[in-house]
N, C-alpha and C positions, 0 to 999 in steps of 0.2 A: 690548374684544372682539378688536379686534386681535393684540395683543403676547397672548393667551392663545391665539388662533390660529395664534400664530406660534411660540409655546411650547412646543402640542403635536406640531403639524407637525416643531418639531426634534426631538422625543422619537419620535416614527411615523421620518423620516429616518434617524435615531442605529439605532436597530432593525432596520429594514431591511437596512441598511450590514452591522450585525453577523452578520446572521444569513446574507445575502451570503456573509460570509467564511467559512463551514460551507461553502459549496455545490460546494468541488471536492471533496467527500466522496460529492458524489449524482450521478446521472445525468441529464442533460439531455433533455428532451423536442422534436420537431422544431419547428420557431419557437420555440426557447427567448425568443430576445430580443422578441420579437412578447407571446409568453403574459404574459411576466415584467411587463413595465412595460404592458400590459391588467389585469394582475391589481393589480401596485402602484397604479396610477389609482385601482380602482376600490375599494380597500382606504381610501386618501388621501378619496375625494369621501364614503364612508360616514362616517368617522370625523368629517369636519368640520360632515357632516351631521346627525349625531348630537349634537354640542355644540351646535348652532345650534338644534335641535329641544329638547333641553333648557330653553336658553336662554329662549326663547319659551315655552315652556309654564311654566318656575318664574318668569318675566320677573326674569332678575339676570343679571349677566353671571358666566357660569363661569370661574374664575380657576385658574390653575397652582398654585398655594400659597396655603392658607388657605381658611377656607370661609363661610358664611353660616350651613348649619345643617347639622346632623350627615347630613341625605340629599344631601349636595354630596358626604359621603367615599365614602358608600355608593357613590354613583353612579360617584365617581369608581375606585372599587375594580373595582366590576362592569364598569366602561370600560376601564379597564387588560388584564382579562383577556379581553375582548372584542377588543380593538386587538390583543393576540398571536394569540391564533387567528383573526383575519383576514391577519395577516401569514402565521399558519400554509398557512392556506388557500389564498394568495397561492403559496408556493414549491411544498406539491403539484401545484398545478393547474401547474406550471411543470419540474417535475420525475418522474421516472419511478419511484422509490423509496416505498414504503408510508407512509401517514398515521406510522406509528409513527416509520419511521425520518427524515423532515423534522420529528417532534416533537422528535426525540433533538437533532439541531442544533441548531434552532432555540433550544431551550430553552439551548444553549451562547453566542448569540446574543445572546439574553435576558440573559442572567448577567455576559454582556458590556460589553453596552449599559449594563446598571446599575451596573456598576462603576465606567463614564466617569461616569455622573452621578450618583454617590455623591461622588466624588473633587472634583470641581466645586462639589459641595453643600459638602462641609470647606471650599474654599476659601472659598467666600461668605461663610460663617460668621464669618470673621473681621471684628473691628467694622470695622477701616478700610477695609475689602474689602466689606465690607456696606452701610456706607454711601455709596460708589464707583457701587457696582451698582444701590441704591435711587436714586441722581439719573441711573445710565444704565443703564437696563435692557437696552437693546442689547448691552453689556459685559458681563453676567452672559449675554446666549443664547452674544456668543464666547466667554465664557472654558467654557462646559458643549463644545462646540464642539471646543475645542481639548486638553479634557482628554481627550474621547473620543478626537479622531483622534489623537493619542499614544497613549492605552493600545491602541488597536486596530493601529496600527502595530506597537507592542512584542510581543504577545501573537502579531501574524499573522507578523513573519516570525522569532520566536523559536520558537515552537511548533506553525504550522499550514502554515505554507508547506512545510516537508519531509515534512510527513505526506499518508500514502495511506489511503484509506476501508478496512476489511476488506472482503469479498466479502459477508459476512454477519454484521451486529451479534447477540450472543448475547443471549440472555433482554433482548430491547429493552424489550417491553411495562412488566417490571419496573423496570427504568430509569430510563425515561420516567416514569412514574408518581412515581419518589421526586425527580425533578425536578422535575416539576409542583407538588408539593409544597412543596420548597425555594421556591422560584418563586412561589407564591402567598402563601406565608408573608411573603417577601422585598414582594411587592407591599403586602399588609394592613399590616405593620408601617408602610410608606414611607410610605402614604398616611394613615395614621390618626395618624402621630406628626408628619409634616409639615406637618396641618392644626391642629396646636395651637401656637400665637402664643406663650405664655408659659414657654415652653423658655429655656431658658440654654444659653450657646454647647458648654459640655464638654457636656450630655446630647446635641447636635444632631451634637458631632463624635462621640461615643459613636454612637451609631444608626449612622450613614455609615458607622463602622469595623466594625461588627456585619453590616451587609448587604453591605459590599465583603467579607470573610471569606468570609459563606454564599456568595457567587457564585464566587470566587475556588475555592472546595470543586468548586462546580456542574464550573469550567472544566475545573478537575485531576484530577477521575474523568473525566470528559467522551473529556480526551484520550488520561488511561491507558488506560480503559477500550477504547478507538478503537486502543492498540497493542496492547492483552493479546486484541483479539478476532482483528485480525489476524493475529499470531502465533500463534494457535491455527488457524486456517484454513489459513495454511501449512503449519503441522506435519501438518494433517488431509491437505490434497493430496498434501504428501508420503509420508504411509503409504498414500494412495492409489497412488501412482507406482510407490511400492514393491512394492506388491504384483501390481504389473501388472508390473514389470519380474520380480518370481519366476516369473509365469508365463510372460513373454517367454522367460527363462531356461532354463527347463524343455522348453519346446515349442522352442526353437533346439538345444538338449543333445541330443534326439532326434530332429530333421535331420537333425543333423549324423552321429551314428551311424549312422541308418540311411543316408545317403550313405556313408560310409565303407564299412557292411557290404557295399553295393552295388557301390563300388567295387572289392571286393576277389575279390566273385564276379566281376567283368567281366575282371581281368586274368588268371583259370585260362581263361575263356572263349575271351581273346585267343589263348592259347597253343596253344588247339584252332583258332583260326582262320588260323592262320602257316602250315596247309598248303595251304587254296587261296587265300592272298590273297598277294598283291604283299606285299613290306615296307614300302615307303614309305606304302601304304596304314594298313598295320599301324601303325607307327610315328604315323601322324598322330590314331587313336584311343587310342593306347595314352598320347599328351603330354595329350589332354583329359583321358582317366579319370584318368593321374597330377596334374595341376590338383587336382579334387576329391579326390583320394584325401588328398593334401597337407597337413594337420591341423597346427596349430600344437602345439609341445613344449616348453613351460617349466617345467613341474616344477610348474607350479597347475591343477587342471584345470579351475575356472574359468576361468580367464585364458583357456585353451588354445581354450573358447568361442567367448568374445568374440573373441581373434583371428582363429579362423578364421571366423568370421562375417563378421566387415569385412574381411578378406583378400577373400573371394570378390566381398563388396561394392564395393571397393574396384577389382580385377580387371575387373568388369563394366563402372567406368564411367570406365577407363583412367587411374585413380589411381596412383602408384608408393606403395606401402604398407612401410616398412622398420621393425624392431623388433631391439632388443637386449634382451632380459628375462631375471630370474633370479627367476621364479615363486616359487621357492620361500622365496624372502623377502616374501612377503604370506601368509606361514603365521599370521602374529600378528592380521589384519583375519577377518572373519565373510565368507563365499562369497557375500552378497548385494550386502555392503559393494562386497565385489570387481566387482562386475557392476554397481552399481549406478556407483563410480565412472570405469571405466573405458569401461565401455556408455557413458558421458554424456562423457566428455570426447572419444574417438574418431569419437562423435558430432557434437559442434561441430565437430568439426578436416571431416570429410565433406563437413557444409552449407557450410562456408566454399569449403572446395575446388570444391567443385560448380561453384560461381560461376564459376570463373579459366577462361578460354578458351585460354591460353596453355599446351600440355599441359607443356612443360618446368617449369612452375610447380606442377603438379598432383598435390603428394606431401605423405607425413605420414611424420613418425617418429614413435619412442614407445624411450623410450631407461630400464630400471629398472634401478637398481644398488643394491648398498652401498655408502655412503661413512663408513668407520671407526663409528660407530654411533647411523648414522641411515638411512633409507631412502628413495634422490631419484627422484622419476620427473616425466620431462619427457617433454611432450608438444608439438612443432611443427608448423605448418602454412601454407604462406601463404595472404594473403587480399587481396583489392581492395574497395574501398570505404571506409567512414569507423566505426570502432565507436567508440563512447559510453559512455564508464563512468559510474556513478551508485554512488556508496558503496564503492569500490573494485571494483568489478562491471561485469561489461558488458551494461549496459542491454537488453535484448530489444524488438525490433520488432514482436511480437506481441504481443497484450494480450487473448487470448481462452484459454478451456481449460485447457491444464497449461503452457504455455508460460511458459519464463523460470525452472521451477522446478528447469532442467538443472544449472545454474549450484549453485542454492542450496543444491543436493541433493550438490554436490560437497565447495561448502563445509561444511557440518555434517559430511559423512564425514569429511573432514582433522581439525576439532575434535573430534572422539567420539575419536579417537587420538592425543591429544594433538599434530597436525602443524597445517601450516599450506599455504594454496595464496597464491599468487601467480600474476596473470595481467599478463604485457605484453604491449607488439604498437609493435616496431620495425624499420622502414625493412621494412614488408611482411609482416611475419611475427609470426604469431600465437602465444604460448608462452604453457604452463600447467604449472606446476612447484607438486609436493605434497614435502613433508618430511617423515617421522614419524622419533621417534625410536624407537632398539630398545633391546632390552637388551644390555648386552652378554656377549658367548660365554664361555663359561667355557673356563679354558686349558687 
């Protein structure tokens, strides 16, 4: 009774452990560690509960392998899938994420778990290894033991450890279900073919390799699936952004006009007021309205936007703002392109700025040229503090809303045009340089 309590207890552990390793995919609920090992407890005292009660009511001892009579597998079948959805049950109550989506893990978990102790089971199998384990039983719990913690090591920081959960898993429900399936199947097969004694060692490593596959399937949609849903949530934020930035676009376009047209009645006005006012009076309205009157000229009228947006921006909050541009070489990018990439890189350069208390420090340039037939635009700016890249990228400190998607909205532009960005940040200074190539001029 023992060493069968101590059997299952590693198989309930081994699961656990696994399915653990899913959970920087979900969100934590407050007293996580408090919920978590209440719920594992109480997951562990049922389960041992439940063998003991058996036990006593068929009075035999329930064993790990092998059976007595055909309702040992049943039992054992219907305990299996009973022991995962108390695990299940365990990590919702412990987690903030939909039944569906702790099923989707879990079930990766699962697929896991079984893999370590498939792999375990081939070993055994072998006669001088079999008969090793049959005079010490303890040597078969470490060797299942040690084949787990190796595959779950290899597995986690080969494939889970870099990975981020999507915002939202698509058609989970469906999923999940063809998982559960896998999964059950995987359980019935283990248990109905492990309690037959008169197997030979190929059919026993045959099965193993059968059911380390099907999970191995489970793990490898598991995780595509987990980057193809993510990648689509981005792309989705991103036509969201986008489309916020056409209307930002639009409504700044017509600011800025009607500031102009206003400016421009103001200085016929001034002319009428030159005769009962002072000059210097005169003079000191006439350098405001000329400020706003001010409109940036590159030859894009996009661009011409955005500049004078963050000029005035810039203006207000005693930034030195400098550009060198030849508009009219971003005739070959789309007008949204243009706003979207230049709104978001003038952008970062602002936030950073903001920070710097030191006004001598407190400038951006923006420098776009040709260079024989490519198109370079660099963007500088200093900054204090420590930035953190991740994937060639600079990490974002927020983690809520649209944030962080400034960056990746830059990068996709440069690729859509066949160019490339590069971002450093040396001895204080912040620079973001985009390439595209052009065609070249005909002579």
């Amino acid at each position: 009774m023992i060493l069968s309590f101590c059997a299952f207890g590693l198989m309930i552990f081994e699961l656990i452990v696994a399915e653990f390793m899913f959970s920087g995919f979900m969100r934590r609920k407050k007293f996580f560690w408090l919920r978590f090992s209440g719920s594992v407890l109480v997951c562990l005292v049922a389960s041992f509960l439940t063998l003991f009660i058996y036990s006593v009511i068929t009075d035999r001892e329930f064993t790990y392998n092998g059976v007595n009579e055909l309702t040992d597998s049943i039992f054992k079948f219907v305990y299996y899938v009973a022991v995962f959805l108390m695990t299940v049950a365990a990590f919702k109550y412990s987690f903030k994420d939909s039944v569906w989506t702790v099923l989707f893990y879990c079930s990766g978990g699962y697929a896991l778990q079984h893999i370590g102790w498939n792999v375990s089971s081939v070993i055994g199998v072998i006669p001088s290894v079999n008969v090793f384990f049959s005079e010490h039983v303890w040597f078969s719990f470490l060797c299942e033991f040690l084949c787990c913690a190796a595959i779950y090591a290899a597995v986690y920081f080969a494939f889970i450890r870099k990975r981020s959960a999507p915002d939202e898993i698509k058609d989970v429900k469906g999923k999940v279900l063809l998982f559960l399936a896998v999964i059950i199947v995987c359980i019935l097969i283990s248990r109905f073919t492990n309690d037959i004694s008169e197997r030979d060692m190929f059919t026993q490593i045959a099965e193993s390799v059968a059911a380390i596959l099907n999970c191995v399937f489970i793990l490898a949609f598991l995780l595509d699936m987990t980057d193809k849903d993510k990648a689509k949530n981005e792309l989705q934020v991103m036509k969201e952004i986008m489309q916020r930035e056409k209307e930002q676009y639009e409504l700044t376009k017509e600011n800025i006009e009607f500031i102009n047209l206003k400016c421009h009645d103001l200085k016929h006005q001034i002319q009428a007021l030159r005769e009962n006012a002072s000059e210097p009076y005169i003079k000191k309205i006439e350098d405001a309205v000329m400020f706003y009157d001010a409109a940036a000229k590159t030859g894009n009228d996009v661009l011409d936007v955005i500049l004078t947006e963050k000029s005035l921006l810039c203006e207000r909050n005693n930034i030195t703002f400098t550009c060198v541009v030849r508009g009219e070489e971003l005739s070959f990018m789309d007008d949204m392109d243009i706003y979207s990439l230049f709104g978001n890189a003038l952008s970062n350069a602002f936030e950073k700025v903001c920070l710097i208390e030191d006004e001598d420090r407190r400038c951006i340039s923006l420098n776009v040229r040709r260079e024989s037939e490519s198109l370079s635009v660099h963007i500088e700016n200093f900054y204090d503090g420590e930035i953190i890249f991740e994937d060639g990228l600079p990490a974002t400190t927020k983690d809520k809303g649209y944030h962080g998607f400034g960056i990746k909205s830059m990068n996709f532009i440069a690729r859509k045009y066949n160019g490339y960005m590069n971002i450093s940040t040396d001895d204080g200074i912040f620079c973001v340089d985009f390439v595209f190539p052009l065609k070249r001029k005909e002579p």
